[in-house]
C-alpha positions as CSV (number, residue, x, y, z in Angstrom):
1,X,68.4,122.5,81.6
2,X,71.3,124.2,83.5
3,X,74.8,124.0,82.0
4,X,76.4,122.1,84.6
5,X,73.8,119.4,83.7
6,X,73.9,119.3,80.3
7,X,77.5,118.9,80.3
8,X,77.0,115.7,82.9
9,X,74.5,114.3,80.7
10,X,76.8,114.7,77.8
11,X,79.9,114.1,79.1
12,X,82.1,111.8,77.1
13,X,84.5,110.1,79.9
14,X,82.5,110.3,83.8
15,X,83.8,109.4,87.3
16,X,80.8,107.9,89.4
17,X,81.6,107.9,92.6
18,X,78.9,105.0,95.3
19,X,79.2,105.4,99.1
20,X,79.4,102.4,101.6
21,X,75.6,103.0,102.5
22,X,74.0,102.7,99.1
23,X,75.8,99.3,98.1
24,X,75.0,97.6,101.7
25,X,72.5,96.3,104.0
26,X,72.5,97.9,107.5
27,X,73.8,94.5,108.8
28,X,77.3,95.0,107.1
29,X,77.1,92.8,103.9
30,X,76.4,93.8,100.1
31,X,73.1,94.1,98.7
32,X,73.0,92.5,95.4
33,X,69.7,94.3,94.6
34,X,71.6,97.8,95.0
35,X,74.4,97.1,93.3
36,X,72.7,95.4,90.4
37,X,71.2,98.8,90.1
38,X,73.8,101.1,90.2
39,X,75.7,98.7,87.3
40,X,72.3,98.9,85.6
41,X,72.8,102.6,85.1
42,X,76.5,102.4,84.4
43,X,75.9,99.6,82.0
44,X,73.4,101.6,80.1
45,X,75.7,105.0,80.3
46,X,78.6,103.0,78.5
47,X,76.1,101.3,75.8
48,X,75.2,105.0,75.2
49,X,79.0,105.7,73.8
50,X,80.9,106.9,77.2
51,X,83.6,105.8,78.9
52,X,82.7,105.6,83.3
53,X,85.5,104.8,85.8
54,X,83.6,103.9,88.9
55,X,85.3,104.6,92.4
56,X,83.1,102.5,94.9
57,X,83.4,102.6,98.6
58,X,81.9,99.3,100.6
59,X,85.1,97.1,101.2
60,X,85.5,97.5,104.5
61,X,81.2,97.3,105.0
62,X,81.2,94.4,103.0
63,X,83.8,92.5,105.1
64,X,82.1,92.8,108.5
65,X,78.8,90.6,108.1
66,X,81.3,87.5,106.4
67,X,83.6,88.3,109.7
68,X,80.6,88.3,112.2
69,X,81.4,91.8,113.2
70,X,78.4,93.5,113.9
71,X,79.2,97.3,113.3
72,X,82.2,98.9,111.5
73,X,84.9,98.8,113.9
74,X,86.8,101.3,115.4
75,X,90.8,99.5,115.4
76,X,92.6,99.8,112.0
77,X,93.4,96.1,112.4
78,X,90.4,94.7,112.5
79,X,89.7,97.7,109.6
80,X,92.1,95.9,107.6
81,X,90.8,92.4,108.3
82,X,87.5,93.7,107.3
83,X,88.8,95.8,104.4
84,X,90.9,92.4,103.1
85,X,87.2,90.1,103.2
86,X,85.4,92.7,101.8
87,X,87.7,94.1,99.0
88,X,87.2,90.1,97.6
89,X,83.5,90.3,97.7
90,X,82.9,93.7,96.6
91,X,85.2,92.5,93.0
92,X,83.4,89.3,92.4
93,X,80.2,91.1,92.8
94,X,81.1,93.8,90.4
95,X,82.5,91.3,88.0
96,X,79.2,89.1,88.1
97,X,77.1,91.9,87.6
98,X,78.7,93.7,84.8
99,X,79.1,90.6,83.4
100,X,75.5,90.7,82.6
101,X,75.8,93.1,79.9
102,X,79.3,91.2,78.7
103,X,81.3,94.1,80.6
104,X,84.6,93.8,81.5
105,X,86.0,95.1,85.0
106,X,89.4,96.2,86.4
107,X,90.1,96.7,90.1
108,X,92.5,99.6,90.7
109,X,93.2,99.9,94.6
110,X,94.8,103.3,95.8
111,X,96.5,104.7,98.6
112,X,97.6,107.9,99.1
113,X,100.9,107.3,97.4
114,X,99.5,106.9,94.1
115,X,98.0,110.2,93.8
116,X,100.7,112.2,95.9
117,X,103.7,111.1,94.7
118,X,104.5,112.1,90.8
119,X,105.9,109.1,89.4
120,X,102.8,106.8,91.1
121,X,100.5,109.4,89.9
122,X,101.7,108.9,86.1
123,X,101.6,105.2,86.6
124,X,97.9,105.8,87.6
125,X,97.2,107.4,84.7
126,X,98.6,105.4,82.2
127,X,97.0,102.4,83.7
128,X,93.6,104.3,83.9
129,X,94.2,105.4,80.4
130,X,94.8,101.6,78.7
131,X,92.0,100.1,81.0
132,X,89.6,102.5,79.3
133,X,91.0,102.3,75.7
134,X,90.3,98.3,76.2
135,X,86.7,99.4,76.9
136,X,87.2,97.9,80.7
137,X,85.7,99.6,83.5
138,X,87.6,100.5,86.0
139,X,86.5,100.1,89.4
140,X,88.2,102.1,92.1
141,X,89.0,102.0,95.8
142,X,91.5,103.2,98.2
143,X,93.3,99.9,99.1
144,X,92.3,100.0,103.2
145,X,94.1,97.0,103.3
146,X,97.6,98.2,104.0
147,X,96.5,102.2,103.9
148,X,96.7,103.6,107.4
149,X,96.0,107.4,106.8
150,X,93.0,106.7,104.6
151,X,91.0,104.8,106.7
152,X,91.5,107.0,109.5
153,X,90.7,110.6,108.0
154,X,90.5,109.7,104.3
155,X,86.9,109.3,101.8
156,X,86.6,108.2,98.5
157,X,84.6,111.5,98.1
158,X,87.8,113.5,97.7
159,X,89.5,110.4,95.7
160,X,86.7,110.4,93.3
161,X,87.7,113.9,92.6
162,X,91.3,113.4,92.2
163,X,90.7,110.8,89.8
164,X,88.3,112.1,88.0
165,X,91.6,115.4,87.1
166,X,93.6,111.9,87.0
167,X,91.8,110.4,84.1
168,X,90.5,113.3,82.5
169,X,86.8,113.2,83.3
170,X,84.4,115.5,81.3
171,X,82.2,115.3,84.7
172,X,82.0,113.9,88.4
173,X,79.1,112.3,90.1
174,X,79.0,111.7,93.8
175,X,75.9,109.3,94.7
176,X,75.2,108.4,98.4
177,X,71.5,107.9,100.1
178,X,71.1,111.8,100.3
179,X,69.2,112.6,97.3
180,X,70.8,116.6,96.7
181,X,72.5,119.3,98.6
182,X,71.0,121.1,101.5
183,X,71.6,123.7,103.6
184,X,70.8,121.7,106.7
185,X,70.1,118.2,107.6
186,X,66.8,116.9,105.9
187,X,65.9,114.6,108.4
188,X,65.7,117.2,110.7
189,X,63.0,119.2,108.5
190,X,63.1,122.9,107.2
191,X,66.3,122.3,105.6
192,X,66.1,123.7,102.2
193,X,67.1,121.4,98.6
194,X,70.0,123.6,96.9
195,X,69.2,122.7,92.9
196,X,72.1,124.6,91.9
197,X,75.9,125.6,92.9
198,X,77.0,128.3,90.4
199,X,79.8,129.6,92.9
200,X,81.2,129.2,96.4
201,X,78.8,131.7,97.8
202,X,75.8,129.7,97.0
203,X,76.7,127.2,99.8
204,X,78.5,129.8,102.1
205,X,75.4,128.6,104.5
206,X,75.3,125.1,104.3
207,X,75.6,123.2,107.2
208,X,77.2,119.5,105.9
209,X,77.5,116.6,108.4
210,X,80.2,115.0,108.6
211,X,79.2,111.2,109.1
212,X,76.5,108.9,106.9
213,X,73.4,108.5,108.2
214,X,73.9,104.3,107.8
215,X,77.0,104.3,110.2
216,X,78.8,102.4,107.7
217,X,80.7,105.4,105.6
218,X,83.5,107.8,106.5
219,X,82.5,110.6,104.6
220,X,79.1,112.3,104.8
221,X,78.1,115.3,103.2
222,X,80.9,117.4,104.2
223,X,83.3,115.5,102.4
224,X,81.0,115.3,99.1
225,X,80.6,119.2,99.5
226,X,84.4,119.4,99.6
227,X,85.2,117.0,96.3
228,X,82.3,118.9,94.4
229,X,84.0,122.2,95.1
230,X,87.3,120.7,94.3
231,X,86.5,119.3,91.1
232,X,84.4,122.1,90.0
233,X,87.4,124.6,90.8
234,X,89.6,122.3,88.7
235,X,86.9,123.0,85.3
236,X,84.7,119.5,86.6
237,X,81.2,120.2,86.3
238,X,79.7,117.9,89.3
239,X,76.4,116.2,90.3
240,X,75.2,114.9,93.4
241,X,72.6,112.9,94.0
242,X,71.2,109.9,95.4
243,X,72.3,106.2,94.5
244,X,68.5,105.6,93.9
245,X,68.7,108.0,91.4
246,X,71.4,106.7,89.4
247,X,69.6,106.0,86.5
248,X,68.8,109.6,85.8
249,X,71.5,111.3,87.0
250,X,73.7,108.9,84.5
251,X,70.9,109.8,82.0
252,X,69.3,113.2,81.2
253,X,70.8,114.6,84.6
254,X,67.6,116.1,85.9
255,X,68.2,115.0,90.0
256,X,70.3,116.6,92.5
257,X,72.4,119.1,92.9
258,X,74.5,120.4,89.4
259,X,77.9,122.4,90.5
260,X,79.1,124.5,87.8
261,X,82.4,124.8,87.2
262,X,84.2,127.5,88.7
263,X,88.0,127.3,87.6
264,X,90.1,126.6,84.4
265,X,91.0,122.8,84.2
266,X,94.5,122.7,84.9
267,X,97.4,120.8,83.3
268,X,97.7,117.4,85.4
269,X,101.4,118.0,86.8
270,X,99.8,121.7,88.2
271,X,96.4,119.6,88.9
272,X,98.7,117.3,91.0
273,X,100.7,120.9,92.4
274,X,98.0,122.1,94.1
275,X,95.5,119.5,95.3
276,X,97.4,116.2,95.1
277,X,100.4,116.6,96.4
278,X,102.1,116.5,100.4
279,X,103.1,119.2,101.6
280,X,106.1,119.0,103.2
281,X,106.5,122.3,105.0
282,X,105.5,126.0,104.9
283,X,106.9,129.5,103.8
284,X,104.9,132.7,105.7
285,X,104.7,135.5,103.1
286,X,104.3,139.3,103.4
287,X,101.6,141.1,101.8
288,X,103.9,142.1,98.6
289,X,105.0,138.5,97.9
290,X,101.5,136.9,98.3
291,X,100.7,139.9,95.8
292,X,103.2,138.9,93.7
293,X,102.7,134.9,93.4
294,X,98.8,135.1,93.5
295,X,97.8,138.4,91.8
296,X,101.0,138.9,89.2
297,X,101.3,135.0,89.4
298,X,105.9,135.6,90.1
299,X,108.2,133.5,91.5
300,X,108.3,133.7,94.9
301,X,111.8,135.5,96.1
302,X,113.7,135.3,99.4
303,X,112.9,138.8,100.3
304,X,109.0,138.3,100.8
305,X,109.0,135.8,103.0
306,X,109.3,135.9,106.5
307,X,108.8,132.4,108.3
308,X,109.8,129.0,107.6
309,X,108.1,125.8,109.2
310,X,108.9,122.1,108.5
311,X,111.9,120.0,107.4
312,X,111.6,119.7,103.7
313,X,114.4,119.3,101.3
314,X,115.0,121.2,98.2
315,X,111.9,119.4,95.4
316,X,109.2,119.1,98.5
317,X,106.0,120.8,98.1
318,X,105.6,123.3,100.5
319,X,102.4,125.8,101.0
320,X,102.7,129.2,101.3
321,X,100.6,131.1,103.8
322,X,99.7,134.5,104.0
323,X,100.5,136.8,107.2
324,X,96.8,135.9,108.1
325,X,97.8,132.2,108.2
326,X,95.7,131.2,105.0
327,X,97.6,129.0,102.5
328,X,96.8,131.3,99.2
329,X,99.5,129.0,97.1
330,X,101.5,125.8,96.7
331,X,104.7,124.9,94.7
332,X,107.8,123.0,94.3
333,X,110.8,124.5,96.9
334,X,114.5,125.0,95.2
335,X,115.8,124.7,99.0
336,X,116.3,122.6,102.0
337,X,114.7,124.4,105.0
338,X,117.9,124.3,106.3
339,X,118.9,127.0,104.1
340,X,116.0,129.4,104.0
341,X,116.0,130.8,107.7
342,X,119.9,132.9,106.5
343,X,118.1,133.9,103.6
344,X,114.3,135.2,104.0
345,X,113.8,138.9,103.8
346,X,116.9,140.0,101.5
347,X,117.1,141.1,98.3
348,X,118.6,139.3,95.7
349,X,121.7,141.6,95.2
350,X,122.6,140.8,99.3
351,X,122.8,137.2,98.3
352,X,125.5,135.1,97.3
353,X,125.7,134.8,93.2
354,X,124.8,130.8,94.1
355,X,121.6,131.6,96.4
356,X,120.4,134.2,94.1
357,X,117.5,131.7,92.7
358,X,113.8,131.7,93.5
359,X,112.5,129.9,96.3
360,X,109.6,128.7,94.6
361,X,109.3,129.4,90.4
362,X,106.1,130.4,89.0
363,X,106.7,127.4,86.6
364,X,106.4,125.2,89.9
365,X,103.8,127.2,91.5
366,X,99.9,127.2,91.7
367,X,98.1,129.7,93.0
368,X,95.0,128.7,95.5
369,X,92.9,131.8,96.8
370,X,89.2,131.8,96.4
371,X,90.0,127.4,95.3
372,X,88.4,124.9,98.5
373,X,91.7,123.1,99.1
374,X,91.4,120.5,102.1
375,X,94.4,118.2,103.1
């Protein structure tokens, strides 16, 4: 067995992350058969000594057959009725099943607050953190209820990922009704299984969709292709595979597609830096400063960089792009972009003794070349 899969299969602390379309019928409402399985295989996971936070999608699917809506609609209100009915159902039927095995749930509903600003992101944390030391499992969902931004252009994919840094996670699992990775879409025929990701350039030809096949989702395979690569460049080994599988894939690990990690596991405040975070604006560097902050891993000085974009305030997170336009780093700005434009290409010495700071410290920086950052 690979490494990648080992580690899954003997991971200590596991984020499972369920799409829409493996917990619901193609009419809108839950299937208690499907998610009787998937608890089945968490429920066996945790009675084998690990700790599972679950991030399920399926509250706005499950809302829609109680509603009488026939397909997911397209207007965030009626998104957030939907998301309101079916955020209800979706706890009571987790509840009731893990209850089975004398399991004890917690709901944890995020928005995009939570995991981009730093003082929800801690409170996260230590909520996650007590759930799981009172042998609760944690069941998570971005709360499309009053979320606007998530709904529209968010997936629990990419959430999954960030709380699987969040809580520490030894591995990531990512189960949909797409049994593994290919490089084309298998319904289509001749597309070809991937067993194993051991870098980026293993999946340089993959096409990935970006809708589920059941209508019902908002991710699709391009969004699980993104959180695996994320996670794995953040020192999470990752396995896809289908919700089916679930049994094995929470046991020895054999099915799918097993990412290997690719990156060091960061700190969670550098974690948070670079993949959590909003950026508020951006800094254009020349070639010697994106030398500097990516290769020699410096503070980023006044004299490398040449453009400034945005209205951020000295604190913000801002990217900084190369003179190609690619964002090679992110970090913590020490001033308003009022004050940059008077300042950007001169030395320290033509400053005055007050401006004579970095613009971004390496303490507040992370560098992101050859890391899949989206959003």
């Amino acid at each position: 067995m690979s490494e990648p899969r080992q580690a899954v299969a003997c991971a200590g602390r596991v984020v499972v992350k369920v799409g829409s379309s493996s917990l619901t019928t193609a009419e809108g409402g839950l299937d208690p058969a499907r998610l009787d399985a998937l608890v089945d295989a968490v429920a066996a996971r945790c009675a084998a000594g690990s700790q599972v936070v679950l991030v399920s999608s399926g509250a706005i699917a499950a809302g829609l057959a109680p509603l009488g809506i026939g397909r997911r609609p397209k207007d965030l209100a009626t998104q957030q009725a939907a998301a309101s009915v079916g955020q209800l159902a979706l706890a009571h039927a987790y509840a009731a099943s893990f209850g089975r095995y004398s399991l004890t749930v917690g709901q944890v509903l995020l928005t995009a607050d939570d995991v981009v600003r730093r003082a929800h992101y801690r409170n996260a944390q230590r909520t996650f953190s007590r759930l799981l030391a009172l042998r609760a499992v944690p069941v998570v969902n971005e709360n499309d209820t009053v979320a606007t931004e998530e709904i529209r252009f968010g997936d629990n994919d990419r959430l999954a990922a960030l709380v699987a840094h969040l809580v520490g996670a030894d591995a990531l699992l990512l189960l949909s009704d797409v049994d593994a990775l290919y490089d084309g879409d298998p319904r289509r025929g001749g597309a070809r299984r991937i067993p194993e990701v051991a870098s980026s350039s293993d999946v340089d030809g993959v096409r990935a969709g970006t809708v589920g096949a059941s209508g019902l989702g908002t991710g699709g395979m391009a969004s699980k292709l993104a959180a695996a690569r994320l996670a794995a460049s953040a020192g999470i080994p990752v396995l896809l595979a289908s919700a089916a599988q679930a049994a094995r894939a929470l046991g020895p690990a054999d099915v799918g597609t097993a990412f290997a990690v690719t990156g060091a596991r960061l700190s969670a405040r550098r974690f948070w830096l670079g993949h959590a975070a909003g950026a508020r604006g951006r800094l254009r560097l020349d070639d010697g400063a994106v030398a500097a902050v990516v290769g020699r891993r410096r503070s980023l000085l006044a004299a490398g960089i040449t453009g400034v974009e945005g209205a951020f305030e000295a604190g913000d997170v801002v990217e900084l792009l190369s003179l190609g336009g690619d964002v090679v780093a992110r970090g913590v700005v020490a001033f308003d972009a009022g004050e940059l434009p008077a300042l950007i290409g001169r030395s320290s010495h033509q400053l005055a003794p007050e401006q004579r700071r970095e613009v971004v410290h390496a303490d507040d920086l992370v560098p992101l070349r050859g890391t899949a950052v989206t959003g």
